[in-house]
C-alpha positions as a Markdown table, in Angstrom:
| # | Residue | x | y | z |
|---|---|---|---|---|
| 1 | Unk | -42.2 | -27.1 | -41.4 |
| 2 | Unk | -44.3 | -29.3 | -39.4 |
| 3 | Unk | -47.1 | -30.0 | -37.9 |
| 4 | Unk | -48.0 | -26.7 | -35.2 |
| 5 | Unk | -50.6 | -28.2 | -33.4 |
| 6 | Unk | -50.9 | -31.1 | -31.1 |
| 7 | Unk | -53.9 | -32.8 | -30.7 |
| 8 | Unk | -55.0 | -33.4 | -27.1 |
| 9 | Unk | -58.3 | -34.6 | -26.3 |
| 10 | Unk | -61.9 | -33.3 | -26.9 |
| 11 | Unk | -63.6 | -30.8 | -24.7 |
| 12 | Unk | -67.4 | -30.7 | -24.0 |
| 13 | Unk | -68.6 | -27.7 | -21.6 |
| 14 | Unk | -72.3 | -26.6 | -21.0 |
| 15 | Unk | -72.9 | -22.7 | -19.8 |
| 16 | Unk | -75.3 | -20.0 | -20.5 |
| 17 | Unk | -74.7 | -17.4 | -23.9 |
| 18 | Unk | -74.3 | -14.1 | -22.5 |
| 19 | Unk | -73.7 | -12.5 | -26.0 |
| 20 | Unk | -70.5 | -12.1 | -29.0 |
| 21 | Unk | -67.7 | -10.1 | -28.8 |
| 22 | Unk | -66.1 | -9.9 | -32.4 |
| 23 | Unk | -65.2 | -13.9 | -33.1 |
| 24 | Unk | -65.9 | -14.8 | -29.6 |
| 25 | Unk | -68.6 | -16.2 | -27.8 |
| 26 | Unk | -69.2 | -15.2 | -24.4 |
| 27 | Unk | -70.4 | -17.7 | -21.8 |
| 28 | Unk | -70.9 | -18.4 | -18.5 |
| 29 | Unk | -70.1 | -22.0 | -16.9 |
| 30 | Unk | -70.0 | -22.6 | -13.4 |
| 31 | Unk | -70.0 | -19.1 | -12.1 |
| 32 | Unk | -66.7 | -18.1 | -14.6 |
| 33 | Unk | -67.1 | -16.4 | -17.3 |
| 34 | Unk | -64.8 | -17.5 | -20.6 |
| 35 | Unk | -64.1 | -15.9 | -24.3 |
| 36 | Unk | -64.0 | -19.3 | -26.9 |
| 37 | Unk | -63.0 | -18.6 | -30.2 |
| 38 | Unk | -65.7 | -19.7 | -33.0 |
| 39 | Unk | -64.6 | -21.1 | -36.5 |
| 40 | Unk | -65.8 | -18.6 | -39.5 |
| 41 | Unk | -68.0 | -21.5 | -40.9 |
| 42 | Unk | -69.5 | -21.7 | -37.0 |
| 43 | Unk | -70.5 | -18.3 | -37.0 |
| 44 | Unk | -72.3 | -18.5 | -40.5 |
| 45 | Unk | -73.8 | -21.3 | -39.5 |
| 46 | Unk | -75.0 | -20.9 | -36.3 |
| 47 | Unk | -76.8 | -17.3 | -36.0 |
| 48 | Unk | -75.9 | -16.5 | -32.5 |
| 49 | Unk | -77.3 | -13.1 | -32.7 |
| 50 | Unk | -80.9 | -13.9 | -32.7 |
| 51 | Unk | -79.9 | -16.0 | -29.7 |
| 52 | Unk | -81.7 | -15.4 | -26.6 |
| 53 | Unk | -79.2 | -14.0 | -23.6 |
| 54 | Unk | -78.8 | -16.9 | -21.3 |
| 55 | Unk | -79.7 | -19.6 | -23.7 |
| 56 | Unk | -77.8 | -22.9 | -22.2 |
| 57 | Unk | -75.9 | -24.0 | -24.8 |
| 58 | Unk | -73.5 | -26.9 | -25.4 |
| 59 | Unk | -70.1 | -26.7 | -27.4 |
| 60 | Unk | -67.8 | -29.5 | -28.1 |
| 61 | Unk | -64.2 | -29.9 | -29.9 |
| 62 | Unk | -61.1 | -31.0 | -29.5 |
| 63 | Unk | -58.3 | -29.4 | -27.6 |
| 64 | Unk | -54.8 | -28.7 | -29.3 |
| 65 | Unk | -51.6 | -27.4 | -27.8 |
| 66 | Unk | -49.3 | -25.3 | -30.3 |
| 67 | Unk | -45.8 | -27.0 | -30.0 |
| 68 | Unk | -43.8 | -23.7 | -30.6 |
| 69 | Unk | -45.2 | -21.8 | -27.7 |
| 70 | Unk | -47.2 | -24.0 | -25.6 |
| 71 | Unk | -50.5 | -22.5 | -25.4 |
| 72 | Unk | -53.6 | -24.3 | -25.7 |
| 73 | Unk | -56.2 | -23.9 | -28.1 |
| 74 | Unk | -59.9 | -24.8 | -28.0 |
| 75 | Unk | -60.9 | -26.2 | -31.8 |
| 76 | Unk | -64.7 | -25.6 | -31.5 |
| 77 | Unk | -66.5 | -28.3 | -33.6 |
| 78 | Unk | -70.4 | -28.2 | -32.5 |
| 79 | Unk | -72.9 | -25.7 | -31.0 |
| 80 | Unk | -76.0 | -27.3 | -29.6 |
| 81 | Unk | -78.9 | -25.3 | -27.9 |
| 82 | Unk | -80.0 | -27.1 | -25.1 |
| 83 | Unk | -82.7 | -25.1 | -23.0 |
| 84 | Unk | -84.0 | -21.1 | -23.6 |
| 85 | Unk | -85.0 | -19.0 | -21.3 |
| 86 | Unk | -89.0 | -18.2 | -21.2 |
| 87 | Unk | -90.6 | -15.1 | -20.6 |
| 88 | Unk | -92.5 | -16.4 | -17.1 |
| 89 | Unk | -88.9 | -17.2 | -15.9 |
| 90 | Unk | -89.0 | -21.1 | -16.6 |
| 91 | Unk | -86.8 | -22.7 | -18.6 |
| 92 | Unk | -87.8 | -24.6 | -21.6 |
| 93 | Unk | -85.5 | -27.6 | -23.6 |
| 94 | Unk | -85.3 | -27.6 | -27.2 |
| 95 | Unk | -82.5 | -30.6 | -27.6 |
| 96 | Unk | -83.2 | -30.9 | -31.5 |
| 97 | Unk | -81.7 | -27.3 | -32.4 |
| 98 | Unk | -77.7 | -28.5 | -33.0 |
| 99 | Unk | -75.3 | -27.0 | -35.4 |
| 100 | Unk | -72.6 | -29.3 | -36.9 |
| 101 | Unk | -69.4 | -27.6 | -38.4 |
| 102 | Unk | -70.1 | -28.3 | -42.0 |
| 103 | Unk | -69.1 | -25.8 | -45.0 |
| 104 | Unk | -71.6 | -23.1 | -45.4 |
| 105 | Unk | -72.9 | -23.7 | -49.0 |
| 106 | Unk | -71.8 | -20.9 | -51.2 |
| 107 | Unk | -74.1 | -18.4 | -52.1 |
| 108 | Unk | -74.6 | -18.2 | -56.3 |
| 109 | Unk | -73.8 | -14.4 | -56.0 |
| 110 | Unk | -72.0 | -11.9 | -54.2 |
| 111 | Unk | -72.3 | -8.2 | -54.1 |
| 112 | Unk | -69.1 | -6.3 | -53.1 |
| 113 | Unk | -69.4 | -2.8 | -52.1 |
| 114 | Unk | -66.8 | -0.1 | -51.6 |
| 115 | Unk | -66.9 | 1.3 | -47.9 |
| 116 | Unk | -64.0 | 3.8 | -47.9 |
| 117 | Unk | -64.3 | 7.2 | -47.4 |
| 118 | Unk | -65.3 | 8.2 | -50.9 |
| 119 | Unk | -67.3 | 5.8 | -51.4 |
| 120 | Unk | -69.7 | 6.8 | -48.3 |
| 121 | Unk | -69.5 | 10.7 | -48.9 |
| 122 | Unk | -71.2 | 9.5 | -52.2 |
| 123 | Unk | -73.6 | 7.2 | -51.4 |
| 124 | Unk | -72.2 | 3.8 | -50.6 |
| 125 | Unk | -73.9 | 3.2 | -47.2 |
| 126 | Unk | -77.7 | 4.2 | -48.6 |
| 127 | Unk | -76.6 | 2.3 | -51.7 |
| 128 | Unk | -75.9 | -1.1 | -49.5 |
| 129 | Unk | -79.4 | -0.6 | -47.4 |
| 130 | Unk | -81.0 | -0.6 | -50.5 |
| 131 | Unk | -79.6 | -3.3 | -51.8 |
| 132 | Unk | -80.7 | -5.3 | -48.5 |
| 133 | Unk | -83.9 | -4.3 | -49.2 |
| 134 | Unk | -84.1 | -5.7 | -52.8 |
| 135 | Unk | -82.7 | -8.4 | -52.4 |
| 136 | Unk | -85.1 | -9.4 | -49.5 |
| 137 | Unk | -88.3 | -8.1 | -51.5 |
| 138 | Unk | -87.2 | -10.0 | -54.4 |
| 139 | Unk | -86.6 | -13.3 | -52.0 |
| 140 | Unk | -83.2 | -13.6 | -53.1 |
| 141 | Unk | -81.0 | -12.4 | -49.9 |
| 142 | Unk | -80.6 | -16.2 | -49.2 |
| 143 | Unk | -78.5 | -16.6 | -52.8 |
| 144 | Unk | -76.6 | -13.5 | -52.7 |
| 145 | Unk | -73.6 | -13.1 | -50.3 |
| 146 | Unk | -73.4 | -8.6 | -49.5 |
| 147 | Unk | -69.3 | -7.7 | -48.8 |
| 148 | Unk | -68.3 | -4.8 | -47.9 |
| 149 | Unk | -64.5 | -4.1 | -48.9 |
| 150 | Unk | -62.0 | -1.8 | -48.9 |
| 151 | Unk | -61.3 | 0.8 | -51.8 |
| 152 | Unk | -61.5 | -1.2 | -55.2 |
| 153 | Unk | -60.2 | 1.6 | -56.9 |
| 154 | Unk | -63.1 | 3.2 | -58.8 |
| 155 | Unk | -63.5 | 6.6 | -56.8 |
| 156 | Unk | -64.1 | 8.9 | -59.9 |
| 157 | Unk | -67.5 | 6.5 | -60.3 |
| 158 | Unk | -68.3 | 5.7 | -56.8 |
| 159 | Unk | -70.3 | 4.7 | -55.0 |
| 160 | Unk | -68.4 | 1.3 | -56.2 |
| 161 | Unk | -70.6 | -1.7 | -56.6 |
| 162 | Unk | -69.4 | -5.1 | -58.3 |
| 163 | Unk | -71.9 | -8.3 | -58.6 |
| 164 | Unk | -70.4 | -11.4 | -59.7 |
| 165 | Unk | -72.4 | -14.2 | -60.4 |
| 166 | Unk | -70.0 | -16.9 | -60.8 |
| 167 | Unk | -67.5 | -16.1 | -63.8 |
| 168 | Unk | -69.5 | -12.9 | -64.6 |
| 169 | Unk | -68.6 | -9.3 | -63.1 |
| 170 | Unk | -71.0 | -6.3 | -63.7 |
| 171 | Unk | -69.1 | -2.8 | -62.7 |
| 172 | Unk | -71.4 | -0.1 | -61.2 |
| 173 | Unk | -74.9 | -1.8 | -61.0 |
| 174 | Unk | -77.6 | -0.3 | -59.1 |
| 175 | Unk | -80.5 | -1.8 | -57.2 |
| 176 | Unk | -83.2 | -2.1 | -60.2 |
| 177 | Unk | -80.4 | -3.8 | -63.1 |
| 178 | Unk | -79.0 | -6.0 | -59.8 |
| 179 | Unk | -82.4 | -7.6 | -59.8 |
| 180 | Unk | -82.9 | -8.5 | -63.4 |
| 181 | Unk | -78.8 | -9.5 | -64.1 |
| 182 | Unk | -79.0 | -11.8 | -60.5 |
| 183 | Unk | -82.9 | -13.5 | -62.1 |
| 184 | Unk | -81.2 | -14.1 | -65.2 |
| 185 | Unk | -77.9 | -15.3 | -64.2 |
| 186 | Unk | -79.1 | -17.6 | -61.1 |
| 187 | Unk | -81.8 | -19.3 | -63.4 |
| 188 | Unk | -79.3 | -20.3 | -65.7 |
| 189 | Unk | -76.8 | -21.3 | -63.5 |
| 190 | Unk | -79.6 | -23.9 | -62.2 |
C-alpha cells in the first residue's frame, strides 16, 4: 500500500483559544479564525476546558500532504500556554505551562457503563454521577478511566456496569463494592 502521507515541513502558529468544538480547537491568529485538529493523546493531556477564553497559546507540528488526494494535514505535536488573560484586563505570561505529545499513562481501571436507552430509563445516568462521586471522595478518579458505551448486551439486569481492573471483570457492581474491589485490586497490582 504505501505510505499516505508526505511529510512537509513543521508548522509553529501563536493565536488566542477561543474554545473546542468536538476534536477541534478553535483559535484566533492574526484576525482569522481556524479549526486544527488535536491528537486523542493531546486532548487527554492537555485539559483545554479549564482554559481560560483567549489564552495565547502556541501549537507546533509538522505539516503532511496526503498523496491520494492532495489535501494538507496539520499533525499537531505541542501545546504551549504562553500568556492568560487577567481579570483587570492585563495580560500575564506563564511560559513554563507546555504540553508535549507523550502517551497518556493508562489508568489501573476502567469503568464501562451502558448508556443506551434501557440502560438510562433504569438508572444508568444517576448510576455514572454516582460513581464520579465515589471515585473522587475515595481519591481514586485519577486511577480509574469512566467509559460510557453502547449496549453491552445485559438489558434484563441493567443499568449495565463492568470494572476491569486489568485481567479481572466484575459484571453489575455498584458504587459501595466498586470501592472495596478497585482498593483491593489496585494495591496488589502495585
Amino acid at each position: 500500500m504505501g505510505q499516505k502521507y508526505l511529510r512537509l515541513s513543521s508548522f509553529d502558529i501563536e493565536g488566542d483559544y477561543v474554545g473546542i468544538v468536538k476534536k477541534y480547537l478553535y483559535l484566533i491568529t492574526d484576525g482569522k479564525r481556524i479549526l486544527i485538529k488535536l491528537s486523542k493523546t493531546l486532548r487527554q493531556n492537555f485539559d483545554l476546558y479549564s482554559l481560560p477564553k483567549m489564552t495565547r497559546i502556541r501549537l507546533s507540528g509538522v505539516i503532511k500532504l496526503n498523496i491520494h488526494n492532495s489535501r494538507l494535514k496539520l499533525h499537531t505535536e505541542n501545546i504551549s500556554a504562553i500568556a492568560f488573560p487577567h481579570s483587570s484586563g492585563e495580560i500575564r505570561s506563564y511560559p513554563e505551562i507546555n504540553h508535549t505529545k507523550q502517551p497518556p499513562c493508562p489508568p489501573n481501571a476502567k469503568i464501562m457503563i451502558c448508556q443506551k436507552s434501557g440502560c438510562r430509563k433504569r438508572g444508568s445516568e444517576k448510576l455514572l454521577s454516582q460513581l464520579q462521586q465515589t471515585l473522587k471522595a475515595e481519591g481514586l478518579h485519577q486511577q480509574v478511566k469512566i467509559q460510557t458505551t453502547g449496549c453491552q448486551k445485559q438489558c434484563k439486569q441493567a443499568p449495565s456496569c463492568i470494572l476491569k481492573v486489568g485481567k479481572n471483570k466484575y459484571h453489575q457492581i455498584r458504587p459501595g463494592a466498586i470501592k472495596q474491589k478497585l482498593k483491593k485490586d489496585i494495591s496488589t497490582q502495585k
